[in-house]
N, C-alpha and C positions, 0 to 999 in steps of 0.2 A: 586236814585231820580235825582241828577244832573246830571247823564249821560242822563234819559229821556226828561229830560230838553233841553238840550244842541243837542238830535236827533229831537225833535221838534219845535226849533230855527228858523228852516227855514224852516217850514213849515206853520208857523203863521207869519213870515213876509210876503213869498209869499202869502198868502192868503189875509194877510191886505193891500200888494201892489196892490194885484187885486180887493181887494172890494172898495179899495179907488180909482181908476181909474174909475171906473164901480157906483163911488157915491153911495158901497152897504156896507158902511162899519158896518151898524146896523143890517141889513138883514142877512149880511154874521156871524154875531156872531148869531142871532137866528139860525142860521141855524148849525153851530158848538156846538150849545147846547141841539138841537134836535140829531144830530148825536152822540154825548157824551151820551145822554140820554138812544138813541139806544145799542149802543156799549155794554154800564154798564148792560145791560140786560141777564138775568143769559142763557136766550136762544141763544138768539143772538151771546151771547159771547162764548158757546161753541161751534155753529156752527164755527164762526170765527177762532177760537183758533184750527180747525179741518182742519189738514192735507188733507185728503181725497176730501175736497171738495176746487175746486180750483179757481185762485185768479174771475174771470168772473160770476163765479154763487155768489161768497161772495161781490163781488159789486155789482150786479144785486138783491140780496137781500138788502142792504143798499138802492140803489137807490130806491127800489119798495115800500119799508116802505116808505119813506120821499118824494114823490111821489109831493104829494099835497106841501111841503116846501123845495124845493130845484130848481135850474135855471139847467143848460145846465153845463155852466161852477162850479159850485159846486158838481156836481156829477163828473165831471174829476178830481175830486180833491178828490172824496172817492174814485176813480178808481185808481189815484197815487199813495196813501196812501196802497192803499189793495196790488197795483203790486210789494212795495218797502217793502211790509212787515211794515207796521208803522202804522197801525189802532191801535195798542194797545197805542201810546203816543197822541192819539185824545186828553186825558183830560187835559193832559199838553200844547199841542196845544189851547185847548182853554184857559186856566189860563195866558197865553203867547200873546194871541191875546187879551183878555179884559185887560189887563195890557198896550198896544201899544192902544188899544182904547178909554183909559181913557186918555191917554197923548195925546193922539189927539186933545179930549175935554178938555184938561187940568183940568182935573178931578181926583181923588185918592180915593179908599177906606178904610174906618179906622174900623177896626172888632173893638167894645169896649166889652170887660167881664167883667161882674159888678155883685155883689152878690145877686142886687137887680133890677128889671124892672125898667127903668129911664123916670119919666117925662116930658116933650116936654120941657120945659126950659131948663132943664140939655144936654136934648141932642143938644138944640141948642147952647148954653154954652161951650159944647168940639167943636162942627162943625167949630164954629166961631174962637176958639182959633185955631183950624187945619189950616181952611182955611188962617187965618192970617200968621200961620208960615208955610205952604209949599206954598203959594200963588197962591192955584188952588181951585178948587171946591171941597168938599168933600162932599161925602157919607158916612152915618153912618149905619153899620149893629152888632147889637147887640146882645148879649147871654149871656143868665143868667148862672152865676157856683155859684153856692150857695159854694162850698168850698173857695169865695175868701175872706169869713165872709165879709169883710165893702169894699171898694174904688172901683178902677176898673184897668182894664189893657187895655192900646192902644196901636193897631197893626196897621200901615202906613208902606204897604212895607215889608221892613227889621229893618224898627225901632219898636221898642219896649217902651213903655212906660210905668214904673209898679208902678202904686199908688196904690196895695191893698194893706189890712192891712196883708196878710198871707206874702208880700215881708217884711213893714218893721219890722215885728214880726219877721222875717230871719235873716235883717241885724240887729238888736237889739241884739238878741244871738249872730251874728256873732265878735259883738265889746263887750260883755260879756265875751266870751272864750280867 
């Protein structure tokens, strides 16, 4: 996973240097999320994944799908990607690019797992404590795990925040043994 990462580095800062020049830097992620969309396509992806057929007809299909949602300069960029062999790190190119596009907007996403569907106060109740401590705008995208029995867990990033009850029911045994 980090080596895909670290191959599509530079491929999503290029992309963001150029849609930021070009004032396309919203456009250009719709448009890396139409092509992810493509790519994950069980057709599509075995064409691609197929030797036989070579790199001009496998951009030439990319481009002819996204036809209607792509510029000039974003199909030389599926043309890039197909010629260097790198279409398969598209979805890490886009995780990588809305990550530089949130720091643009100084913006963050916080995934919250909660046992239970949370009310607009609660959810504005974590927003507000986020936004206070990273001092940017946050997004909340939520998902119910019914195994967290009670609290919830918040994901900013690489931080972690674990207030369910299945954590301190953990650390409770853990100072038991």
């Amino acid at each position: 996973m980090s080596e895909l990462i670290t191959t599509a580095r530079p491929y999503a800062k290029a992309l963001f240097k150029s849609a930021k020049e070009n004032d396309l830097i919203d456009k250009y992620f719709e448009m890396l999320n139409n092509l992810s969309t493509i790519v994950s396509d069980k057709d599509v992806s075995k064409i691609l994944s197929n030797d036989s057929h070579d790199a001009k007809y496998k951009s030439s299909l990319l481009t002819d799908i996204l036809k209607d949602s792509t510029n000039e300069h974003f199909n030389r960029f599926i043309n890039l990607l197909i010629d260097n062999n790198r279409i398969d790190v598209v979805h890490e190119i886009t995780a990588l690019y809305d990550i530089l596009l949130q720091e643009e907007k100084s913006q963050k996403t916080a995934v919250v797992d909660t046992a239970f569907e949370l009310d607009g106060d609660q959810i504005t109740e974590i927003k507000n404590a986020l936004e206070k401590r990273f001092d940017k705008k946050i997004e909340i995208k939520q998902n119910v795990v019914p195994n967290l029995l009670a609290g919830a867990v918040v994901k900013v990033d690489d931080l972690v925040i674990d207030g369910s009850f299945k954590e301190q029911l953990r650390k409770l045994e853990s100072h038991l043994i």
